[in-house]
Each structure stands twice: as C-alpha cells, then as structure tokens.
Backbone bond lengths (Angstrom), bond angles and torsions (degrees), N, CA, C in turn:
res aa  C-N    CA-C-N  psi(-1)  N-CA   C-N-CA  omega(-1)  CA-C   N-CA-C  phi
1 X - - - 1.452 - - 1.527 107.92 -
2 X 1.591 116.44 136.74 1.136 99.06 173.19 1.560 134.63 -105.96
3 X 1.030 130.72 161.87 1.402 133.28 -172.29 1.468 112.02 -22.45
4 X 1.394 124.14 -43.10 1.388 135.89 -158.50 1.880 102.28 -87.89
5 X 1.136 96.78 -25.98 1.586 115.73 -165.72 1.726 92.31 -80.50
6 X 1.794 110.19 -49.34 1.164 107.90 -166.99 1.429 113.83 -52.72
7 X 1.636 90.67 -51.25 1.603 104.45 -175.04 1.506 120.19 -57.97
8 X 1.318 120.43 -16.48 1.281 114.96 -171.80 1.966 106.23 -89.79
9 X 1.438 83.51 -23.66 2.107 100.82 -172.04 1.479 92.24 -66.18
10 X 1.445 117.58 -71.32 1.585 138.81 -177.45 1.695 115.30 -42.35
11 X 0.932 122.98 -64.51 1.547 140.00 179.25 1.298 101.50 -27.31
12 X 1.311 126.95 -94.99 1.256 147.08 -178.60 1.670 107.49 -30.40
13 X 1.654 117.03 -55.18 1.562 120.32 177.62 1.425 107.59 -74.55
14 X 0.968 130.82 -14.92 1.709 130.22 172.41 1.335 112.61 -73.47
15 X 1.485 117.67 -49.11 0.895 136.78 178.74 1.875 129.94 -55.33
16 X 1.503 89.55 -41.24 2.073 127.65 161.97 2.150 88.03 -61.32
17 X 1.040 111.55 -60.37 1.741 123.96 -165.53 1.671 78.14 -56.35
18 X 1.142 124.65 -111.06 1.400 126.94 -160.00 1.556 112.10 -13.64
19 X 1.376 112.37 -31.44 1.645 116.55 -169.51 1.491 111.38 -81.57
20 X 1.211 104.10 -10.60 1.770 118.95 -161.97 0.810 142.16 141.63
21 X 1.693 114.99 -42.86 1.100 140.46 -140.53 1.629 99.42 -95.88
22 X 1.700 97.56 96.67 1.729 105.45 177.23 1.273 124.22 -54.99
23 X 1.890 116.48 -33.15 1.311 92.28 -178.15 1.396 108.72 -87.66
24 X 1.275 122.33 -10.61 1.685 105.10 176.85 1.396 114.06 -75.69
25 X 1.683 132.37 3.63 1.087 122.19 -171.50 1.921 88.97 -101.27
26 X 1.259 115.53 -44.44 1.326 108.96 -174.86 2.253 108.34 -48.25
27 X 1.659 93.53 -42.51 1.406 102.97 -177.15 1.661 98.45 -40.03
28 X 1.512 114.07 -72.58 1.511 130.68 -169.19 1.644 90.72 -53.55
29 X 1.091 156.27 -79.02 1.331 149.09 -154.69 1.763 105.74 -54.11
30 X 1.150 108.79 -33.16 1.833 106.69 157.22 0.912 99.12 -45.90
31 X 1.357 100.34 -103.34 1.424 131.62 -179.93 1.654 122.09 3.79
32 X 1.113 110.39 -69.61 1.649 145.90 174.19 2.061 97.82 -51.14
33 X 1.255 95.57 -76.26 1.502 106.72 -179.80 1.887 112.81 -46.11
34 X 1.534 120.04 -52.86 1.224 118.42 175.92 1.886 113.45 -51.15
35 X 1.286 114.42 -37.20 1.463 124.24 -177.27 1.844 106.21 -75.52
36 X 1.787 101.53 -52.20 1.564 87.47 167.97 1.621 154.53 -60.41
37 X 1.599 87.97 -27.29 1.137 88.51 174.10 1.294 128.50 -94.86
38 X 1.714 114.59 9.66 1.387 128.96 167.71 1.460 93.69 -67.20
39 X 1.358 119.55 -33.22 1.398 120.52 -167.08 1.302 120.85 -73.50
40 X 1.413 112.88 -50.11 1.122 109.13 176.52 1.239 111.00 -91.08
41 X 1.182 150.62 32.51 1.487 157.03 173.34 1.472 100.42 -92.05
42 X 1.534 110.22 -47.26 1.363 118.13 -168.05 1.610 117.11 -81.77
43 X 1.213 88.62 -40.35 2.120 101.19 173.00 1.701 106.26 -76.57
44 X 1.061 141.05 -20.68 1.249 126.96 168.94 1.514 111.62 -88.17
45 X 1.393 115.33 -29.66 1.561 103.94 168.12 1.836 103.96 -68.17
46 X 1.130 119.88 -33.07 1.427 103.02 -177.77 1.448 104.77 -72.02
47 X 1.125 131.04 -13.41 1.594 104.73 157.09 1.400 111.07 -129.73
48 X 1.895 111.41 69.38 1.097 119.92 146.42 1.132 116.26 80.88
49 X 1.343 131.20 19.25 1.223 147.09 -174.74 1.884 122.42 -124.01
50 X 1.049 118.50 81.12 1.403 117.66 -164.36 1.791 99.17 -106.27
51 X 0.879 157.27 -48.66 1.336 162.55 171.33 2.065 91.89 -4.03
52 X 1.168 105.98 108.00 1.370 118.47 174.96 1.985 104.68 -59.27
53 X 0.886 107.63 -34.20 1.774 118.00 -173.63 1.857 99.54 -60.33
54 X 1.380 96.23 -37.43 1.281 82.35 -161.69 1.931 116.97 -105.06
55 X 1.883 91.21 6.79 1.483 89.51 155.97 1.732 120.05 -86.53
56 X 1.371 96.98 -13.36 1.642 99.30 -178.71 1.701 111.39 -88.15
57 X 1.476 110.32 -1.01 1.480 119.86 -167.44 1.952 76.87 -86.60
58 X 1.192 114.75 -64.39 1.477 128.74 -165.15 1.705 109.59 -66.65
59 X 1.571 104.29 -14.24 1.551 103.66 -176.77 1.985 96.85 -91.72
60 X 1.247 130.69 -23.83 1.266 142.88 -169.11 1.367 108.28 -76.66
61 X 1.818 115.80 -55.31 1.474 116.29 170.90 1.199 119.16 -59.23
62 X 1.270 123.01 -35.05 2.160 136.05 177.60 1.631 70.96 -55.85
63 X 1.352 123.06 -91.74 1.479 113.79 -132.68 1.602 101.19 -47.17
64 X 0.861 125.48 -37.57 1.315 134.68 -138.38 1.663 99.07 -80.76
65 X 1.352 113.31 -50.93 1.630 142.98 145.89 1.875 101.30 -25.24
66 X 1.486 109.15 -60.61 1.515 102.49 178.16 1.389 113.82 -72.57
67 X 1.241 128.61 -44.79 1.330 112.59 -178.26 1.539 104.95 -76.81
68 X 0.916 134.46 -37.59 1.705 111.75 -173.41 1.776 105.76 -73.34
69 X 1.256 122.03 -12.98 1.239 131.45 -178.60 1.819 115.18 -89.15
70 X 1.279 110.37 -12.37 1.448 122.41 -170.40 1.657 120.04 -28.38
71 X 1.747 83.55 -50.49 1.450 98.38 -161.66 1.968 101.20 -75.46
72 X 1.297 118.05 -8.01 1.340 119.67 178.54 1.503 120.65 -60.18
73 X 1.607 110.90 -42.89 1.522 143.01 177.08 1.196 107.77 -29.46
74 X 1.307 120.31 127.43 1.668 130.64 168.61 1.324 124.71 -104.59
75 X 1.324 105.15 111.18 1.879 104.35 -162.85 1.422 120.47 -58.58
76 X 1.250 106.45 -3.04 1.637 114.68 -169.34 1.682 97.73 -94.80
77 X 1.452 114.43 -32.93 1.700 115.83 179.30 1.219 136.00 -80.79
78 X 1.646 157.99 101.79 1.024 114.45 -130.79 1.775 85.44 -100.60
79 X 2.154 72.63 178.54 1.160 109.31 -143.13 1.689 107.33 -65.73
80 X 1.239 113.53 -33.47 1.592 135.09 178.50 1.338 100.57 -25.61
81 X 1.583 88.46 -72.41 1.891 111.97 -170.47 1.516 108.55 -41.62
82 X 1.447 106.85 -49.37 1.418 93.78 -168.91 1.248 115.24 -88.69
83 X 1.114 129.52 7.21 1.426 130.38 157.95 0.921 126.20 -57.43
84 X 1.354 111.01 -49.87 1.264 142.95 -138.99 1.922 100.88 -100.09
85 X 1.452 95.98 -47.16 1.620 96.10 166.80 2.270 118.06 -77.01
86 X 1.212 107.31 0.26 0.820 100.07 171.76 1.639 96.51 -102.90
87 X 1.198 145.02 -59.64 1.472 124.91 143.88 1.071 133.45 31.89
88 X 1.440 110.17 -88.23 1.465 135.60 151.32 1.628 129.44 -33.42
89 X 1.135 99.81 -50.29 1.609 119.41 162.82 1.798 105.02 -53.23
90 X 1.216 96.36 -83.44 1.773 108.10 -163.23 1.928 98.75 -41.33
91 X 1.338 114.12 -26.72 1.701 125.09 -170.22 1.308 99.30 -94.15
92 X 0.878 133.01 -14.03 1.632 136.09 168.20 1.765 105.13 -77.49
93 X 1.801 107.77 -71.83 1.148 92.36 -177.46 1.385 121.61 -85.31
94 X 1.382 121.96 37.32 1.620 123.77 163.52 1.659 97.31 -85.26
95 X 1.501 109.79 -49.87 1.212 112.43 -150.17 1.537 105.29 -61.49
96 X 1.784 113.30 -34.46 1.103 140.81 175.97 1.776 106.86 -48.16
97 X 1.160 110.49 -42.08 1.282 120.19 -156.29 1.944 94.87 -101.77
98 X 0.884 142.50 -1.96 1.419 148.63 176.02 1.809 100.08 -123.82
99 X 1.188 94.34 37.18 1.800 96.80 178.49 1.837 115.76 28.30
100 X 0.996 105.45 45.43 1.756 127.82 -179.56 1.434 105.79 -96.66
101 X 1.273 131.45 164.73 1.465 126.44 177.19 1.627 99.63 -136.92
102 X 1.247 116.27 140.83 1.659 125.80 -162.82 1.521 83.20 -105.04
103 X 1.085 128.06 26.63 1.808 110.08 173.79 1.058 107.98 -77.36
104 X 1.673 126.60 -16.23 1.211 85.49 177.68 1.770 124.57 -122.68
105 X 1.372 100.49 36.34 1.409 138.07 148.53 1.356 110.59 -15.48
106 X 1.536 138.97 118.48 1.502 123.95 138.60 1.285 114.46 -41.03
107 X 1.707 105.77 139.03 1.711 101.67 -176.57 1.655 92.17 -86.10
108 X 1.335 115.51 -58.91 1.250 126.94 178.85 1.349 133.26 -50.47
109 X 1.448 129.93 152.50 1.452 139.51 -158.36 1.395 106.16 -63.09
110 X 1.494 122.26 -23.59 1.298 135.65 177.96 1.667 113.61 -31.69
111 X 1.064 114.94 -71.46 1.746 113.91 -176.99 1.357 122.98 -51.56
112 X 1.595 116.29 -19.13 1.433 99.54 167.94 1.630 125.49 -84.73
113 X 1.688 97.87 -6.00 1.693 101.78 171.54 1.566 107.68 -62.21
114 X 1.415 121.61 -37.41 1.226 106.57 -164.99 1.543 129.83 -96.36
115 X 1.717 112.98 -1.33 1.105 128.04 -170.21 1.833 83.24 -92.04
116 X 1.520 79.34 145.29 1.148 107.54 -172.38 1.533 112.41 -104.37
117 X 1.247 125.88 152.69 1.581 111.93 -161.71 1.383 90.77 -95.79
118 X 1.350 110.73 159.27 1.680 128.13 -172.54 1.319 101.99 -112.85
119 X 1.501 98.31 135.95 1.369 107.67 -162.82 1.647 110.91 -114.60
120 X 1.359 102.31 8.07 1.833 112.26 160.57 1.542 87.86 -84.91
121 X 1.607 101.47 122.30 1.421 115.16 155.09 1.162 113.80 -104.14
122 X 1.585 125.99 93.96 1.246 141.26 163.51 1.442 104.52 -38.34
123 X 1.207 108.95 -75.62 1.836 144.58 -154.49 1.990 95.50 -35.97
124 X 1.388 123.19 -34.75 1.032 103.36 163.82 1.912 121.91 71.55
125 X 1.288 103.01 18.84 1.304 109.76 -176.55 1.821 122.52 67.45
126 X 1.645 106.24 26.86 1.572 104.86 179.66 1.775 113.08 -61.84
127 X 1.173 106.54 139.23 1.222 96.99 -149.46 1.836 93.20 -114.15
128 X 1.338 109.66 92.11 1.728 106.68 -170.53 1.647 104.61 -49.53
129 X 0.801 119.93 -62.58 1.445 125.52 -145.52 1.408 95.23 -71.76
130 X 0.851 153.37 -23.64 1.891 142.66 145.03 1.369 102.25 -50.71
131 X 0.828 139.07 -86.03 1.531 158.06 175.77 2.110 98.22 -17.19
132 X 1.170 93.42 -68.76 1.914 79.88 166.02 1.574 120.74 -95.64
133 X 1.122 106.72 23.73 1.267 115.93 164.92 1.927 114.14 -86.78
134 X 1.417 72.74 -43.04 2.179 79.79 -177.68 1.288 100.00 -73.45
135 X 1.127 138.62 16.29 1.752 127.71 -176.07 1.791 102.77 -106.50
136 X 0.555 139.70 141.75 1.439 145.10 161.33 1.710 121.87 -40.80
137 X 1.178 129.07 156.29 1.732 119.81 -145.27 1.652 69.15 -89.89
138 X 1.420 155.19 -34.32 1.359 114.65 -141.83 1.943 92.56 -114.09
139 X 0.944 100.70 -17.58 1.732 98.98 156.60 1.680 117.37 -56.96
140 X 1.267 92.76 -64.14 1.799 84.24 167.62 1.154 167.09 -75.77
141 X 2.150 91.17 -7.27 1.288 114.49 141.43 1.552 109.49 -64.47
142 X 1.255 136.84 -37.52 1.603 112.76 172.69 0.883 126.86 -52.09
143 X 1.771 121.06 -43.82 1.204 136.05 -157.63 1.803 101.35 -77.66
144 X 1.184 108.41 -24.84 1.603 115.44 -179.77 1.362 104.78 -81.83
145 X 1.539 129.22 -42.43 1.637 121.90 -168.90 1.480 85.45 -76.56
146 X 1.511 134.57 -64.39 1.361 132.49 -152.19 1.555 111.82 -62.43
147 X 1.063 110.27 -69.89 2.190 106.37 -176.42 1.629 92.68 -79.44
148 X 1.132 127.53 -50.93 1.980 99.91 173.40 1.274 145.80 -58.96
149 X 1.441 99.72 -64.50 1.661 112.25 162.69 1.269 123.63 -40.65
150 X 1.492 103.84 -61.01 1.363 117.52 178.06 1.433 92.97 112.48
151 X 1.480 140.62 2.00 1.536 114.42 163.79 1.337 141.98 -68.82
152 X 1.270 112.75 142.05 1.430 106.95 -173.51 1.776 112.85 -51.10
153 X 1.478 93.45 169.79 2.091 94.07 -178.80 1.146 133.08 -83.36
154 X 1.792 90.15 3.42 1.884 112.78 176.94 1.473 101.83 -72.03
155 X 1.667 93.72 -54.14 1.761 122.76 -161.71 1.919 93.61 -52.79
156 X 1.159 97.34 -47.97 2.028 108.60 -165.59 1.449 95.44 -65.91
157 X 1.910 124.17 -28.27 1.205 108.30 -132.05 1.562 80.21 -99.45
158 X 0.976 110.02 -6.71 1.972 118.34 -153.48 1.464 71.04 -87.99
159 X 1.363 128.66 -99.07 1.782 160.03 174.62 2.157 82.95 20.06
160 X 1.518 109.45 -70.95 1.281 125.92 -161.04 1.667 97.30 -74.36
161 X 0.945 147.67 -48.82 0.925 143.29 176.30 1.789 110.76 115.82
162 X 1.384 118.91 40.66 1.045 114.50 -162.35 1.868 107.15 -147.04
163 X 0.996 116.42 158.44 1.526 105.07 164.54 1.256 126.02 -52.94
164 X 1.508 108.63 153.40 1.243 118.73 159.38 1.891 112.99 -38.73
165 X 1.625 104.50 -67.82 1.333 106.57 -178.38 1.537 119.77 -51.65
166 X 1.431 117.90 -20.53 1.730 109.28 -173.17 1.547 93.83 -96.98
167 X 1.501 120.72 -19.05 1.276 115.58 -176.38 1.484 113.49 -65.34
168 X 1.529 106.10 -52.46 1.835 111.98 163.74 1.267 128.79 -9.09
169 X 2.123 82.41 -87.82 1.549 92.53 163.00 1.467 137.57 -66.69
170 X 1.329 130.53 2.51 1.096 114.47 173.97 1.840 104.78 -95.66
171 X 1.333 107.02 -6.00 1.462 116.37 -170.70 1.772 97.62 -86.23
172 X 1.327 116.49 -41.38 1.110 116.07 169.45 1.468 146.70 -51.16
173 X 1.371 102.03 -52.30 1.284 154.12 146.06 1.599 111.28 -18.12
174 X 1.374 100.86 -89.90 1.628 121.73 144.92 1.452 122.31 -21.14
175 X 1.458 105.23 -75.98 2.105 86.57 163.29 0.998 125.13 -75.55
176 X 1.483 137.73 -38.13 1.453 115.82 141.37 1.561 135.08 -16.82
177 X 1.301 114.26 -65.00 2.036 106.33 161.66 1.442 119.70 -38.43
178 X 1.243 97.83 -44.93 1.718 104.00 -157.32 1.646 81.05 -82.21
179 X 0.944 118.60 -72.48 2.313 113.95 -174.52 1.819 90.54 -8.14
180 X 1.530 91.08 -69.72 1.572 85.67 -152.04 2.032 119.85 -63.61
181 X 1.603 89.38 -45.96 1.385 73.79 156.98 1.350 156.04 -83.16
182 X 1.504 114.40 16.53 1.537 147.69 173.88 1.469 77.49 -68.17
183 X 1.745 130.31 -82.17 1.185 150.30 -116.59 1.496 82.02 -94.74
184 X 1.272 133.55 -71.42 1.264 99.67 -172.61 1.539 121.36 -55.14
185 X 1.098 142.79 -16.35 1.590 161.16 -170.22 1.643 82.34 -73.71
186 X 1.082 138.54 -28.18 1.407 127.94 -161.56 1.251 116.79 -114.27
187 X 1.235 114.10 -17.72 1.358 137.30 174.99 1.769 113.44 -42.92
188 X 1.274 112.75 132.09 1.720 102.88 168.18 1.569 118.41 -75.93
C-alpha cells in the first residue's frame, strides 16, 4: 500500500478515534503500528541495531508518544507525517539514551516512503488507552509532560506540585503498572 493510499485509509479512522470512536482508534493503532515498525526495523539496522526486541521496545514508546500526544494532531496535516515524525523522535532519543548517535539518521521525510510495513504483528492487540487509563490523572499527566513533551522532572515536578523525588517515583511507578498490565494483556 502506498503512503498516499495509507493516508487516505488512516485519516478519516483517526479522525472517528479522536471523536470516540474506540474501535476506529484500535483500527488506526494497527494500522499505524504495521507501517511503524517497518520503520523502525529499517532505521535501527542502519545504525547497527537489528535485535527485533528492541524495535518493539521503540515501536511501544512511538505508540505510547501517539496516544498521550493525540490531542496535539492537526486535522488539516496528515496523519502519516505526524506519526511518523513522532517515530523519528522516540528513535532518536532511544538511540540517545543507549549512548548511540542518530547522525546517521535520514533528516528528511524520505525513509518512511520506503519502509515497508511489517506484517508480523507481534503487538498482539496491547491496548494503550486502558493501560493509561488505570494510572491515576496526575501520574499521567507526568508521564505525558516527561516521555512526550520532553520536560524535564523538575519542570513536571513544579507543573504537579510535588517534588522532583515523588515525581520520579510516581513516573516510574506508572510505567511499571502499565509494563505489567501491557504484559499480562499479551499473555496467552
């Protein structure tokens, strides 16, 4: 399928997702996930990174990045792009965070035309939006300023009204719940 095809399939059901409509958001989180992780399968082998575990480690934070990011989305842009640049993002600062260097990264939109979507669906129906649903509203405002935004845990910790140190742990804490109940969600 191609990019233009995707965007025209996707758009419209993302769009149903933002409105409410759970199963069109689960549809788009297929959907979305089969195209990403063609993506990032292919950009971590270009810098030397083939271990299948750890495109699904980097395919889990993207999603996770899109749903707490939902409400960011501009209906006029499509939807591909911004996936796809948040994608890019979450694969930048993995690489960042495993002392890796993204230099040698496509800067440009180019590499997601050619990755091809993967049609092993690991992912198994994890279902985000339960998963940060069971967390408490001011845990998941952390968890949204800290791994989405990108603010520091001072910036999150100030925002909430709490320390740095309770901010941690409750940030921790928080993906910890969701780990386990992802994993049991995946469980046979």
């Amino acid at each position: 399928m191609s990019l233009a095809d995707l965007e025209t399939q996707l758009r419209p059901v993302f769009l149903s997702a933002l409105s409410g409509d759970a199963s069109a958001y689960r549809v788009f989180l297929e959907a979305i996930s089969l195209r990403l992780r063609g993506y990032l399968r292919h950009q971590l082998a270009r810098a030397g990174r083939t271990e299948p575990s750890e495109t699904e480690d980097v395919l889990q934070e993207t999603l996770l990045a899109l749903h707490l990011s939902r409400h960011s989305y501009d209906p006029s842009s499509p939807v591909t792009a911004w996936a796809h640049a948040i994608a890019r993002y979450k694969l930048v600062d993995h690489l960042r965070r495993s002392g890796r260097h993204a230099s040698n990264l496509p800067i440009d939109d180019e590499a997601y035309h050619l990755a091809a979507p993967d049609t092993v669906a690991s992912d198994a129906g994890l279902d985000l939006t339960r998963a940060l649903q069971s967390l408490p509203e001011r845990t998941r405002r952390l968890i949204d300023q800290v791994k989405v935004q990108g603010c520091s845990i001072s910036e999150a910790a100030n925002a909430a009204g709490m320390t740095e140190t309770a901010a941690k742990v409750a940030i921790h804490r928080g993906l910890r719940a969701m780990a386990r109940l992802l994993t049991r969600r995946g469980a046979p």
